[in-house]
VEXDREN-2710 file (C-alpha; in Angstrom, 1 decimal):
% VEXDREN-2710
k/r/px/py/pz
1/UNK/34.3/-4.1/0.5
2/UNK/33.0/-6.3/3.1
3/UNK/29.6/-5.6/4.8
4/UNK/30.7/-4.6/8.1
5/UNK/32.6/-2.0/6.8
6/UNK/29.5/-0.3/4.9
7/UNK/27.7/-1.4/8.2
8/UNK/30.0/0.5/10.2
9/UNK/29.4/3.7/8.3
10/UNK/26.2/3.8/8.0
11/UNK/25.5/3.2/11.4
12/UNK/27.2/6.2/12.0
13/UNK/25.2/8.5/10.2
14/UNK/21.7/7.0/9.2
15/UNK/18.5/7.1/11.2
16/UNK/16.9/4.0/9.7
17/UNK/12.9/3.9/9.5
18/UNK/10.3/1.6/11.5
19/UNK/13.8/0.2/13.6
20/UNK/15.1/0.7/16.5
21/UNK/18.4/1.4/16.3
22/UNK/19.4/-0.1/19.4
23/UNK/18.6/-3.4/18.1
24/UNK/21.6/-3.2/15.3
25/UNK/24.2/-3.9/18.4
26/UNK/23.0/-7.7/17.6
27/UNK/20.8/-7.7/15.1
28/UNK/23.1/-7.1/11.4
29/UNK/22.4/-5.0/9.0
30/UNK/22.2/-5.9/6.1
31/UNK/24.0/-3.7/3.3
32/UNK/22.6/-4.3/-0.5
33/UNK/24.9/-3.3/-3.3
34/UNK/23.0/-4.3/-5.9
35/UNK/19.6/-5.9/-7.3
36/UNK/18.1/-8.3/-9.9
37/UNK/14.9/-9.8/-10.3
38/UNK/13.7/-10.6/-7.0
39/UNK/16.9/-11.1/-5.5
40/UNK/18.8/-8.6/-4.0
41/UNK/22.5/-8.9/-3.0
42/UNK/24.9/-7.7/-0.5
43/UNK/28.9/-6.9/-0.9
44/UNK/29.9/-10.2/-0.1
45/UNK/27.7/-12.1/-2.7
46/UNK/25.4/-13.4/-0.2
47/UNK/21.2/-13.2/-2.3
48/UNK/18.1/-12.6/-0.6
49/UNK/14.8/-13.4/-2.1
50/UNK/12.7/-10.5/-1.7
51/UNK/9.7/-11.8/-0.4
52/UNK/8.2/-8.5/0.6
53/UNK/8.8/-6.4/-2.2
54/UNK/10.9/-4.1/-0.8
55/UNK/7.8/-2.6/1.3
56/UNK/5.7/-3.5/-1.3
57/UNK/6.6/-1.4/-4.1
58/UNK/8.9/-3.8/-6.4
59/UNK/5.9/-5.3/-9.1
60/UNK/8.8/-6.6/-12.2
61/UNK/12.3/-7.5/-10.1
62/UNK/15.2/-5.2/-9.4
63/UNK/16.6/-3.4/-12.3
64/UNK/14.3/-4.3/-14.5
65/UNK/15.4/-3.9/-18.0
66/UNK/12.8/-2.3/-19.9
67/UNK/11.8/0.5/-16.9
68/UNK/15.8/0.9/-16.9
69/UNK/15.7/1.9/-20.6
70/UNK/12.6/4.4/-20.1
71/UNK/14.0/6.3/-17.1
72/UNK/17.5/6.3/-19.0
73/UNK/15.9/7.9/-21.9
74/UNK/13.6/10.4/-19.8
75/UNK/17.1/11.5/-18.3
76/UNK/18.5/13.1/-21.9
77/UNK/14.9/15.7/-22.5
78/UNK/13.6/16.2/-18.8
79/UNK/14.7/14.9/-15.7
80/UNK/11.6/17.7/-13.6
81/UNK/9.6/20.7/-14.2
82/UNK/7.2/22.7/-12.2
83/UNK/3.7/21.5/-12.5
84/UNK/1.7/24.4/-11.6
85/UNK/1.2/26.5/-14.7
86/UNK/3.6/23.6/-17.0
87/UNK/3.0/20.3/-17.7
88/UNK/4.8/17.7/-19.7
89/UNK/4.4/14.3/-21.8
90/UNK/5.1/12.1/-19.1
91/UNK/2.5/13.2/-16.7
92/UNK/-0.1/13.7/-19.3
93/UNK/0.2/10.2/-20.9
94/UNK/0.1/8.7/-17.3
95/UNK/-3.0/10.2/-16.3
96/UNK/-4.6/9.3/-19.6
97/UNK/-3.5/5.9/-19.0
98/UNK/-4.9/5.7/-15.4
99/UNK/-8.0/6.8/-15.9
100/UNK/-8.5/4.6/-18.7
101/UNK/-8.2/1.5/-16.3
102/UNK/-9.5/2.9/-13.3
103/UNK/-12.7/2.8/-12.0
104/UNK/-15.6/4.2/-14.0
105/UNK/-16.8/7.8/-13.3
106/UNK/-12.7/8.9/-12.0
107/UNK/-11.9/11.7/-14.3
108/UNK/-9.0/14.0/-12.5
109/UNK/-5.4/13.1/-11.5
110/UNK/-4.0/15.2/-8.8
111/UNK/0.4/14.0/-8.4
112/UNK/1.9/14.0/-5.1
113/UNK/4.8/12.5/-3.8
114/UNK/4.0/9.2/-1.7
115/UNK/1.1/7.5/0.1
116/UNK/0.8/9.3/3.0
117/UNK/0.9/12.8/1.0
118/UNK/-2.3/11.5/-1.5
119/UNK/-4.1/10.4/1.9
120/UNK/-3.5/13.9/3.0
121/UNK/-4.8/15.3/-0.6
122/UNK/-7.5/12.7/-0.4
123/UNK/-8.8/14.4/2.8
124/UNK/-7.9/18.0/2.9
125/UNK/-9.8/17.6/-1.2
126/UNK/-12.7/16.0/0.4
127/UNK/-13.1/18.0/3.5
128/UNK/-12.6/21.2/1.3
129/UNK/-15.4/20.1/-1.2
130/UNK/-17.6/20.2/1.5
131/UNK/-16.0/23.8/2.7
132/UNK/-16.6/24.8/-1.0
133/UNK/-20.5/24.0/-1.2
134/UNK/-21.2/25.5/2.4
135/UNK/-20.7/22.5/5.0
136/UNK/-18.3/21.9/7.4
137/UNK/-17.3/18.4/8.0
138/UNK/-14.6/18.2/10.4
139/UNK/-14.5/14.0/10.9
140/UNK/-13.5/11.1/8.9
141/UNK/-14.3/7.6/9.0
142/UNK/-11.9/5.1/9.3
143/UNK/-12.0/1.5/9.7
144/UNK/-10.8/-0.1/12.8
145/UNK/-6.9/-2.1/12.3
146/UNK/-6.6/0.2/9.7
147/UNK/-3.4/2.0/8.6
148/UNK/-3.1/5.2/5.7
149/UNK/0.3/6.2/6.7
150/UNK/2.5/8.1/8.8
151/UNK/1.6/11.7/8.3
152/UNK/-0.4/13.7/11.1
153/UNK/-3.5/13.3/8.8
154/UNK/-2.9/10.1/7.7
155/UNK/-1.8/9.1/11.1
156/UNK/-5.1/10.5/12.6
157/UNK/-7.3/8.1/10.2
158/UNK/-5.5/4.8/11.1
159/UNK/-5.9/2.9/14.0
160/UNK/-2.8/0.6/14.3
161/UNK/-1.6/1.7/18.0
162/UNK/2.4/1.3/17.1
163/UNK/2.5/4.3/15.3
164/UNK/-0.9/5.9/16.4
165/UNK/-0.8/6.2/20.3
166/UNK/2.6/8.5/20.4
167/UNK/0.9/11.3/18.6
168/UNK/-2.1/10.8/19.4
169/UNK/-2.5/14.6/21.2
170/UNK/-1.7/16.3/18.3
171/UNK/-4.1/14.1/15.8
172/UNK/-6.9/15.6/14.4
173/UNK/-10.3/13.3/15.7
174/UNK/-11.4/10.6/14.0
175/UNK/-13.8/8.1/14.3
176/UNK/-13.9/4.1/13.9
177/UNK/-15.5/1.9/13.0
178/UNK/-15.8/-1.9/12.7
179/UNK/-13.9/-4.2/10.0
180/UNK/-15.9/-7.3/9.4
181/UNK/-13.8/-9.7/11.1
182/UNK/-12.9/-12.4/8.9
183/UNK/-13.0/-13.3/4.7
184/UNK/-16.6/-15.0/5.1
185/UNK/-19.5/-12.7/3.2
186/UNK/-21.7/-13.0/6.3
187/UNK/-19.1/-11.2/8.8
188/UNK/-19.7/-8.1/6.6
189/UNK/-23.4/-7.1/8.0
190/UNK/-23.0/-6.0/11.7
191/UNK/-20.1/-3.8/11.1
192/UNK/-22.3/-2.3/8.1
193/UNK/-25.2/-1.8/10.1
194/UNK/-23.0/-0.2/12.7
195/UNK/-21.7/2.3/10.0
196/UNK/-25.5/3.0/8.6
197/UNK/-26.4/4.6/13.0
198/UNK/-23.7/6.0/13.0
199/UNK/-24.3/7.9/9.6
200/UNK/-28.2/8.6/10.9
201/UNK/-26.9/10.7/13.2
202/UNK/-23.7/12.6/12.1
203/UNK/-23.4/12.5/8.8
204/UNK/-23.8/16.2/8.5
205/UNK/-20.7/16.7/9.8
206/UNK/-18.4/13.9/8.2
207/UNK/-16.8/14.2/5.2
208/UNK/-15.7/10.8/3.8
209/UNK/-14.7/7.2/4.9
210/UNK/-11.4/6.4/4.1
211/UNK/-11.0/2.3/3.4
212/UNK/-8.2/0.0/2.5
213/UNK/-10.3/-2.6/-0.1
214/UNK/-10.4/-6.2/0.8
215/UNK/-6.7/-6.3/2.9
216/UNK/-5.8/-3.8/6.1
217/UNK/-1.8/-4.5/5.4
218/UNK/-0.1/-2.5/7.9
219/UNK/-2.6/-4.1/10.4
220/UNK/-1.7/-7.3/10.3
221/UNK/-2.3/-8.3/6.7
222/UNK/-6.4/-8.5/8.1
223/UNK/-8.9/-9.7/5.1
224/UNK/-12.3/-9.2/4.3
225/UNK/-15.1/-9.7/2.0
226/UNK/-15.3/-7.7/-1.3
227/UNK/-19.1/-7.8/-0.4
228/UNK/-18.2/-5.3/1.9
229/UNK/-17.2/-2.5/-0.1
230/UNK/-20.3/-3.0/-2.3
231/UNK/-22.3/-2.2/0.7
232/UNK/-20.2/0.9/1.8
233/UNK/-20.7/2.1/-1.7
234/UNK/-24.6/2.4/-1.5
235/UNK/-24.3/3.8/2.4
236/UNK/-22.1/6.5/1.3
237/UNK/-24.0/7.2/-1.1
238/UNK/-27.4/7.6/0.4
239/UNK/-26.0/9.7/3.3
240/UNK/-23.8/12.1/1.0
241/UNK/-20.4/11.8/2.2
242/UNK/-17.4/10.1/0.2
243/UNK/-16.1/6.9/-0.7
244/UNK/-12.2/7.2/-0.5
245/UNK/-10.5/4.1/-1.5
246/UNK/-6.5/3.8/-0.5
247/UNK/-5.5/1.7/-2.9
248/UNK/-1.2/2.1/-2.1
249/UNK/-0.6/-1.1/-1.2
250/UNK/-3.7/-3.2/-3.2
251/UNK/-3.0/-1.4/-6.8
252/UNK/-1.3/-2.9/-9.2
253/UNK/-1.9/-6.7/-9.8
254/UNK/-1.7/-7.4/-5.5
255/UNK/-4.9/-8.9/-4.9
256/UNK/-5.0/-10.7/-8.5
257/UNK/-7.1/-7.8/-10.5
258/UNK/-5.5/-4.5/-10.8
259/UNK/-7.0/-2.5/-8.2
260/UNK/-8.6/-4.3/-5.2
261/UNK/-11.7/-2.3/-6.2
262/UNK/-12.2/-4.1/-9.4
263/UNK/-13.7/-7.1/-7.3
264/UNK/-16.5/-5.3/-6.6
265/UNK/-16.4/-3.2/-9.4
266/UNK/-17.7/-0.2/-7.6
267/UNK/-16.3/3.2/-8.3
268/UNK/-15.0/5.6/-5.0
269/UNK/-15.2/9.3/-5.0
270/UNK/-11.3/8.9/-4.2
271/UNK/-8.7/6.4/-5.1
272/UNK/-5.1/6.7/-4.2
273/UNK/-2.0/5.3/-5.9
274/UNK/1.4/5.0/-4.8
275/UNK/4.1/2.1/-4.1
276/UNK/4.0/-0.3/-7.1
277/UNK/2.5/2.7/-9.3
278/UNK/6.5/3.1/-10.6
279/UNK/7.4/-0.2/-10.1
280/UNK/9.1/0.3/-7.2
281/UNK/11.4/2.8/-8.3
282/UNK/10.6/6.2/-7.6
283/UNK/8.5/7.8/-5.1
284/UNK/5.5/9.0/-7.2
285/UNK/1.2/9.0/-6.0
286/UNK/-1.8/10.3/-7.9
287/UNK/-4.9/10.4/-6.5
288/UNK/-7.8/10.0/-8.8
289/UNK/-11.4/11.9/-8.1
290/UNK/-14.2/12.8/-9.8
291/UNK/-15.5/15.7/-12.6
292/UNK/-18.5/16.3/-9.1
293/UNK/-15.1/16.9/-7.1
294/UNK/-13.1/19.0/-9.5
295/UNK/-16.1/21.4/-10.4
296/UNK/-16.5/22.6/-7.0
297/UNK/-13.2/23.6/-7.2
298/UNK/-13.3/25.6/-10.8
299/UNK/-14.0/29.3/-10.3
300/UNK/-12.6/32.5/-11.1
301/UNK/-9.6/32.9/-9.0
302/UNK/-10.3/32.7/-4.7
303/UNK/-8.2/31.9/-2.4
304/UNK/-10.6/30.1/-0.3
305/UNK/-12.1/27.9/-2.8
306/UNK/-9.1/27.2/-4.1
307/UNK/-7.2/23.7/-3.7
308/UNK/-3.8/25.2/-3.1
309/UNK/-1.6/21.9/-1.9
310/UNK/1.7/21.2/-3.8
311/UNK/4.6/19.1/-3.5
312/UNK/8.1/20.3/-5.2
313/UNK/8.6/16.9/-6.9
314/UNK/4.7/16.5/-8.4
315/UNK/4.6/14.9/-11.3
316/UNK/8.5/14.2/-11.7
317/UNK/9.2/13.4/-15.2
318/UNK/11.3/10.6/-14.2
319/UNK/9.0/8.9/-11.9
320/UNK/6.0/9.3/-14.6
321/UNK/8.4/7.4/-17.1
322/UNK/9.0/4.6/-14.7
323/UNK/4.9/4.5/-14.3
324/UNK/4.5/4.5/-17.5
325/UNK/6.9/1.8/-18.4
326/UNK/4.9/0.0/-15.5
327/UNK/2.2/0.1/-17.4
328/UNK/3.7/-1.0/-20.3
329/UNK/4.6/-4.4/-19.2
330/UNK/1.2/-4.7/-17.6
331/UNK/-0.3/-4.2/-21.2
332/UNK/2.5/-6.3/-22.9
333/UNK/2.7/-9.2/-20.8
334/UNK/-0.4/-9.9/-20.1
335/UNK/0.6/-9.8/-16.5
336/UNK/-2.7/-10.3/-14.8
337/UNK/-3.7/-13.2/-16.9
338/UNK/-0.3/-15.0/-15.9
339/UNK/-0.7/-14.5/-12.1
340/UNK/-3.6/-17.5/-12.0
341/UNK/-1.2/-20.0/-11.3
342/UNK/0.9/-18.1/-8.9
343/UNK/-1.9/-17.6/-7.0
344/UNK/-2.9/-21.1/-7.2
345/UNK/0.4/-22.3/-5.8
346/UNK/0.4/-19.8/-3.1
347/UNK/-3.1/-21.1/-1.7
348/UNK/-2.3/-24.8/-1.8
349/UNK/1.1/-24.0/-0.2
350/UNK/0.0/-22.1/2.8
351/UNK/-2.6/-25.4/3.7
352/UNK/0.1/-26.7/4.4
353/UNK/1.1/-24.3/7.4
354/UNK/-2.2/-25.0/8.9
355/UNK/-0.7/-28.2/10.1
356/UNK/1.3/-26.6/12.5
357/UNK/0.7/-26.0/16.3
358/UNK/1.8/-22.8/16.6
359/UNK/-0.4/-21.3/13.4
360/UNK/-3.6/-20.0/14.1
361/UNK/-4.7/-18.5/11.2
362/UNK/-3.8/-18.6/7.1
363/UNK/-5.2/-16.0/4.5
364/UNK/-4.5/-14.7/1.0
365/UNK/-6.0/-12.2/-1.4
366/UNK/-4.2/-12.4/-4.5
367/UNK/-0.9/-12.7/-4.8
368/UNK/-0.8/-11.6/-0.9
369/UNK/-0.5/-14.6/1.9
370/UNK/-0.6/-14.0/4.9
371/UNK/0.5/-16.5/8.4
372/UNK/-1.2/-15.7/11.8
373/UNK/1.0/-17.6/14.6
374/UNK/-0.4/-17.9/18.2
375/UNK/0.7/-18.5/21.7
376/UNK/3.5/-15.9/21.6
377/UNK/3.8/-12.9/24.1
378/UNK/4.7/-9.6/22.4
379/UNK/8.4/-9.5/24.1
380/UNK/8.9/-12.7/22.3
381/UNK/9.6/-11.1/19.4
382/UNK/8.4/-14.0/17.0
383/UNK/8.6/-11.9/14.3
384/UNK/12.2/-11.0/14.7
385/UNK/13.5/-14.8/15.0
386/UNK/11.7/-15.7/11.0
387/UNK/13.0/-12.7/10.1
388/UNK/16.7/-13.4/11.6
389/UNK/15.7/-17.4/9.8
390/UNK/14.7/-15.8/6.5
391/UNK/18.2/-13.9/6.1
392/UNK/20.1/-17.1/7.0
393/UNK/18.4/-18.7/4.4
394/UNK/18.4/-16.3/1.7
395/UNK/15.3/-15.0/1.6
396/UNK/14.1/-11.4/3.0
397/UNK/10.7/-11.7/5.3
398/UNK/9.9/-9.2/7.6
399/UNK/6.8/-10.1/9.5
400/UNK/4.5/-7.2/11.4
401/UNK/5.2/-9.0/14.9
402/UNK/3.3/-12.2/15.0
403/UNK/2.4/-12.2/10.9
404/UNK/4.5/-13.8/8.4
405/UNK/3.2/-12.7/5.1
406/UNK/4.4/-12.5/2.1
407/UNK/3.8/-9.9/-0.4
408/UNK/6.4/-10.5/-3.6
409/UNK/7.1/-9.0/-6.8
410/UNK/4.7/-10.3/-9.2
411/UNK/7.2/-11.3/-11.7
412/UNK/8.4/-14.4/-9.2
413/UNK/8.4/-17.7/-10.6
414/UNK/7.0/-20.9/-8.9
415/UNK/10.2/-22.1/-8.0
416/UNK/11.0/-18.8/-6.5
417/UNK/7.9/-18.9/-4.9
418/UNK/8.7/-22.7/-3.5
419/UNK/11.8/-21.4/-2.1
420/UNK/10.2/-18.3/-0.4
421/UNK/7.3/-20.3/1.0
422/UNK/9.9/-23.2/2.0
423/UNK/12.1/-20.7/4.1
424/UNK/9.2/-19.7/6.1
425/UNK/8.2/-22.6/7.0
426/UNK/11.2/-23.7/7.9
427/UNK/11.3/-20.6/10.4
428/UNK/8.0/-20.8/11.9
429/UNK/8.5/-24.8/12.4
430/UNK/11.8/-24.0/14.0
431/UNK/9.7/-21.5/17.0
432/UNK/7.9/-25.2/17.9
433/UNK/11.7/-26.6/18.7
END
C-alpha cells in the first residue's frame, strides 16, 4: 500500500489531536506501519528517527523485545479485571515496585488511566483530604508556563494560553504563581518569596501546589533550579497545604535520575506517573501519596468521606505487565548508569547551536535539550518548517512553535543521537537562508 492511500482514508474519518486539520491539505501525513528501536517507518520504507519519543512516552525503542514477550504472556491468564473489590499480580507487584524507588514517606498507589486523569486524582484526593478533616480549600497553586494536561481540572491548573484560554469560562480558579526564570540557583528566591505572601494570607483556603520538577515541557521546555523545589518543600510544609509533584513527563530516567525529584531528594505529598511508566506502550498512571493522605480517607463506610473516583481500565493487567517489564530493564541494564555519556554528548552538541544567529537560548536537563530560536513572528510558523526539515531527513521533531527540543528514547545510541542532533541543525540553519 502506498501512503497516500492510508492517508486518504484516514483523513476521512480521524480527528487527529493538537492539529489542525486544515493544515493536512499541504502539510502530509505521515502513515507509520510499523516500529523498531527508535525508528519508526512508514508503508513505503521511508525511517524516521524518533526524536521526541512519540510524545514522550517511548523509554526502550519500538517493539521492544523483552516488554513484547511480557505483554504476550499477560495475554494467555488476564488481559483486565475490575479493581474495586479484586486485585491481581500485576498491579500488586507494580505498586510494590514503585514505592520501593520512589520518594521516601509515599506509601499508597491509586491506578488511573493517563496523565491528565492522575492530575485530576491528585487534586480532587487533595482537596477532599482537606474536606475530610473539616476545611474547605477551594484553590490550587500552579506555577506560571505551566502545563498538567488537557482535562477541565487539569486544564484549570496550567497556564500555557493554547489550550487554556478557550475554556477558560468553564475552569475552576486557580492561582499563579512565578517560575524562577532561568536554570541559575539565584533566580529561584523572588518567585519563592512571592509564594511564602501569598501563603500568609490564604493558605487557609488552598489545598496544594501542583509543580512540574526542574522542566515545564509543554511550556516551552522552560528549566529551573532543583534548589527550587527544596525550598517549596519547607513552604508547604510550614503553611500546611500539599506538595504535588507531576512527574508524567520527568519520570523515568528523563532528566538523568529516575524521577526529577530525586535531585533534590525531597519527598511530595503527591507524585504522578504516566507516559514512560509502560514504556510507551499502554496508557497506564498511578499516583503515589502518603499513609497521612490515605488515613483520612479509612472509615467505616460514608459516602462523603469516601474517595469514590474510578476509571474502567484501572490497573489493566496488560498495561501493569508492560510497567513492570519497564522496570525490569531499568534494574537489568543498569539504564541510569549508561545515560552519563549520552547526556554528555547532548550538552557539548547543543554549544554548538549557540553559534547561530537565529538561536537565542540552549538548555538541557538530562537527557532532555531543548533550542530557543528568536526573531520569528508567531505566523511564521518556525516550528512547522524544522518539523517539515526533520521528516525530509528522516528524523521526527516536532517543536512547540519556536522550541526545537528533543526528548528521545533513552535507549538511543550516540550515533543516533549525532544524526538526530545533525538534522536539526541542519533545519534551524536552513530558517537563516
Amino acid at each position: 500500500m502506498k501512503n497516500s492511500e492510508f492517508v486518504d482514508r484516514d483523513l476521512k474519518t480521524v480527528w487527529h489531536p493538537c492539529s489542525q486539520m486544515k493544515d493536512h491539505e499541504f502539510l502530509p501525513m505521515i502513515p507509520i506501519k510499523s516500529g523498531k528501536g527508535v525508528y519508526l517507518q512508514d508503508f513505503e520504507g521511508n525511517r524516521y528517527l524518533d526524536a521526541i519519543s512519540s510524545w514522550w512516552v517511548n523509554l526502550f525503542g519500538h517493539s521492544n523485545e523483552y516488554i513484547n514477550s511480557k505483554v504476550s504472556e499477560q495475554l494467555e491468564t488476564l488481559e483486565h479485571v475490575i479493581l474495586a473489590g479484586f486485585t491481581h499480580e500485576g498491579a500488586v507487584r507494580l505498586s510494590e515496585r514503585i514505592l520501593k524507588i520512589a520518594p521516601q514517606g509515599l506509601s499508597k498507589v491509586f491506578f488511573a488511566d493517563n496523565g491528565s486523569s492522575g492530575v485530576e486524582v491528585a487534586l480532587k484526593m487533595s482537596f477532599h483530604y482537606h474536606k475530610n478533616r473539616g476545611e474547605t480549600r477551594p484553590y490550587f497553586i500552579s506555577l506560571k508556563n505551566s502545563y498538567h494536561g488537557e482535562t477541565l481540572g487539569a486544564l484549570a491548573v496550567g497556564d500555557v494560553e493554547l489550550y487554556k484560554d478557550t475554556y477558560s469560562e468553564m475552569l475552576m480558579k486557580t492561582i499563579q504563581v512565578p517560575v524562577p526564570e532561568d536554570q541559575k540557583e539565584e533566580s529561584i528566591w523572588e518567585p519563592i518569596q512571592e509564594l511564602e505572601v501569598l501563603l500568609e494570607k490564604r493558605s487557609h483556603e488552598i489545598s496544594g501546589i501542583i509543580l512540574e520538577p526542574l522542566v515545564q515541557c509543554a511550556g516551552s521546555m522552560h528549566m529551573y533550579h532543583w534548589r527550587y523545589l527544596i525550598e517549596v518543600k519547607r513552604v508547604t510544609e510550614k503553611f500546611g497545604i500539599h506538595l504535588i509533584a507531576d512527574e508524567v513527563a520527568t519520570g523515568f530516567g528523563r532528566t538523568g535520575k529516575m524521577f526529577a525529584l530525586n535531585h533534590a531528594e525531597i519527598s511530595p505529598d503527591f507524585m504522578i506517573l504516566s507516559k514512560g511508566l509502560t514504556g510507551g506502550y499502554l496508557p497506564l498512571s498511578l499516583v503515589l501519596t502518603t499513609d497521612r493522605v490515605y488515613r483520612e480517607f479509612y472509615c467505616d463506610y460514608t459516602l462523603q468521606k469516601s474517595f469514590l473516583h474510578s476509571h474502567s481500565y484501572t490497573g489493566n493487567a496488560l498495561a501493569c505487565s508492560a510497567a513492570n517489564a519497564t522496570l525490569d530493564i531499568f534494574e537489568n541494564e543498569n539504564i541510569l548508569n549508561s545515560l552519563s555519556e549520552k547526556m554528555k554528548f547532548m550538552k557539548r552538541e547543543l554549544e554548538k547551536f549557540q553559534k547561530l544567529p537565529n538561536v537565542k537560548e540552549v538548555r538541557q536537563t538530562g537527557m532532555i535539550g531543548a533550542i530557543e530560536l528568536q526573531g520569528y513572528k508567531w505566523e511564521d510558523r518556525i516550528g512547522l518548517e524544522v518539523y517539515k526539515y526533520g521528516l525530509e531527513n528522516g528524523v521526527l521533531l516536532r517543536p512547540l512553535g519556536h522550541i526545537v527540543y528533543f526528548m528521545p528514547p533513552l535507549s538511543i545510541t550516540i550515533p543516533e543521537m549525532e544524526k538526530m542532533i545533525s538534522v536539526a541543525f541542519g533545519g534551524i540553519s536552513k530558517l537563516i537562508q
